[in-house]
N, C-alpha and C positions, 0 to 999 in steps of 0.2 A: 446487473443487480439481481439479486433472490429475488425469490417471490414471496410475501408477507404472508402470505397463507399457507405458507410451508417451513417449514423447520431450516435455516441456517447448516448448511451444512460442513462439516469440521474435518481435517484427514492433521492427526500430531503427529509431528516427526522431533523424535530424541532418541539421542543413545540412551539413556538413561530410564532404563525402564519404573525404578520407582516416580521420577518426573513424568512419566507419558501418563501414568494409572492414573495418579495426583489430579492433574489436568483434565483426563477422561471425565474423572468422577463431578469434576466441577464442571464444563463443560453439558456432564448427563442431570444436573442439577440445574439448569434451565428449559424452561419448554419449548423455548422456542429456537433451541440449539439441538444439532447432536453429532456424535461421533461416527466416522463414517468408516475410517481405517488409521491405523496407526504405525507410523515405520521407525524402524531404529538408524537409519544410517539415509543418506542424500540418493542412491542408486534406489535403496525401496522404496523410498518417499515418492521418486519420477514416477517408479510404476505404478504406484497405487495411485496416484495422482490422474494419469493417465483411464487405469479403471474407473476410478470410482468419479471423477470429473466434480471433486466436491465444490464448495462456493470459497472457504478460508481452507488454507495449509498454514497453522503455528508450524514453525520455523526454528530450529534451534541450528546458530551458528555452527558450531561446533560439532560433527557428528565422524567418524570413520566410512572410506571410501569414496565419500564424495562429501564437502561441507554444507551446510546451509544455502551460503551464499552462490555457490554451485549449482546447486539443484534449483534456488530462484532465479537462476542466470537461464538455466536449461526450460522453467516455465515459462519466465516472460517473451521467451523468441520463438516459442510454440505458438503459432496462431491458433491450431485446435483446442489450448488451454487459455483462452482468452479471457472466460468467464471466472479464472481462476485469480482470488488474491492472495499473496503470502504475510501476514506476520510474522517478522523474524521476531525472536525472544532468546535472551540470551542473559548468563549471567557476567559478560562483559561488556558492560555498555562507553565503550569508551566512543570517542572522537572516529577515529576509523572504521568502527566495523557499524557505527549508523549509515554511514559517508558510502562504505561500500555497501549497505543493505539497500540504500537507498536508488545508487548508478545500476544494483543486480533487478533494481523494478520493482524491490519489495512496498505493499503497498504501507506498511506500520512497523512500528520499530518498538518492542517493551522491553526491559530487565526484566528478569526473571523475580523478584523484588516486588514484584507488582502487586496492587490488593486484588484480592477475590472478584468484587467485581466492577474492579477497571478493566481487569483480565477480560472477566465476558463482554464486557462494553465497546474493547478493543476490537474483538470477532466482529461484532454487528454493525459495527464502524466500519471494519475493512471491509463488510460481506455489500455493502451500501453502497460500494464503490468511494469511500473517502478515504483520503490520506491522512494517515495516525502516527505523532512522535509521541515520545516517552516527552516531559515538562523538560529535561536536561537535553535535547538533540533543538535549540534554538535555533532562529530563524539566522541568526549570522552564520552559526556552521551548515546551514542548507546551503545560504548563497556561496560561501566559500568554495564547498566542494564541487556541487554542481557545476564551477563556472570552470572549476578545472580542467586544462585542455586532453586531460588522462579518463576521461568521465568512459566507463565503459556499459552504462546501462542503457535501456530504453535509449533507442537514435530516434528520435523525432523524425518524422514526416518532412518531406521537405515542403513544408507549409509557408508559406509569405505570409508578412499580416496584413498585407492587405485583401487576404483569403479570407480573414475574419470580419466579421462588420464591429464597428466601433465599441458597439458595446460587449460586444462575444471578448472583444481585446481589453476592455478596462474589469470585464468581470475575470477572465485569467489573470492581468496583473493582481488581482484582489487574490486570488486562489492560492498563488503564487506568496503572498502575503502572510497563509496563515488563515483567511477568514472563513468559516463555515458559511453555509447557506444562509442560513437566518441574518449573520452577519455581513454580507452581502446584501442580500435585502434592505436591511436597514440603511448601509450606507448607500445605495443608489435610490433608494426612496421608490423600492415594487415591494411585492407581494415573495415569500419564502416559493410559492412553486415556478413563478416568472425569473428567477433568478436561479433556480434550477436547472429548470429549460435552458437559459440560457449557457450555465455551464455546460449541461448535455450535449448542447448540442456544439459548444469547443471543442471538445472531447473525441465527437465525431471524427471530425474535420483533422482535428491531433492525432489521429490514429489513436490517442491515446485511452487505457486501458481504466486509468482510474483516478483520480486528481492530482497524486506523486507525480504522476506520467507529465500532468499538465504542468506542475514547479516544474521538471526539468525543461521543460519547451520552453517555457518564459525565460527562465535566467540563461539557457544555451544560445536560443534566437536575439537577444537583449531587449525583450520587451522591459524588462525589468532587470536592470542594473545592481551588480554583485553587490556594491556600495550602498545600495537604497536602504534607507531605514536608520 
């Protein structure tokens, strides 16, 4: 996670140069964001990624030389880029390319469509380490794809659950579900930072990088059933 007393830090990768400026300038229009580099194609994006070790990379699907979902393929199996989340943002938001943002480890997924500032809310969500869809990437097309035996994202740990203690396992099936912190809390009846802790510390144990990471463990390991819901 950031550190709250420091600025959010951003690296935008698009071909599309008037879409990078666009974004910059909204981006440079929060205080507690900013812009750190900015690539036009998947190959710069790695390197400057690499450089500059920002906290969010926006993501655009589509770019020359290497795609999006390429270049988030190539961060998340970086252990050195661990601190790193991706936002894909794309102006095709269909059924497959959330599905595959998703198995590439991305930690959020937005249309390009997006308001002003759902856009920056989405940064500080991903930077949070929480997992972010667009309202149209439901909780049925999560379990669908993830359970798919082609899933090529994030390999889970070879974790057991009885590696987890009881409650570390009903707070991921919640995770798993869709619910944020607070919403957790309330339905186990703690406190917003005990229910934190305790995803954190799933998380640990999951290898996993950020709460996307933790959906895919749940529905791949079958703590939680494609069918559920």
């Amino acid at each position: 996670m950031s550190d709250p007393s420091t600025p959010v830090r951003v690296l935008l990768a698009d071909d599309q140069a008037l879409i990078r400026t666009g974004f910059a300038a909204l981006v440079a229009s929060a205080p507690d964001l900013e812009v750190v580099a900015q690539a036009e194609d998947g190959v710069q994006a790695l390197a400057l990624v690499r450089e500059h070790r920002p906290d969010v990379v926006v993501m655009d699907v589509r770019m020359p030389r290497l795609d999006g979902l390429g270049a988030t393929r190539e961060i998340s199996a970086d252990p050195e880029l661990a601190g790193v989340h991706v936002l894909v943002l794309t102006t095709f938001e269909t059924d497959a390319h959330v599905a595959e943002a998703v198995r590439a480890g991305a930690a959020g997924f937005l249309g390009k469509d997006v308001e002003p500032a759902d856009f920056l809310d989405a940064i500080r969500t991903v930077a949070a380490g929480e997992a972010l869809l667009s309202p149209s990437a439901t909780r049925s097309l999560i379990r669908r794809y993830l359970a798919a035996p082609d899933t090529e994202a994030y390999v889970p740990r070879g974790v057991r659950e009885s590696e987890l203690t009881p409650r570390e396992l009903e707070v991921v099936s919640l995770v798993a579900l869709g619910l944020d912190n607070a919403e957790i809390a309330e339905r186990l009846v703690v406190s917003p930072l005990t229910a934190k802790t305790h995803v954190t510390r799933a998380m640990g144990k999951l290898g996993a990088r950020d709460r996307a990471q933790v959906v895919v463990w749940a529905y791949r390991s079958g703590l939680v059933p494609p069918t559920e819901g």
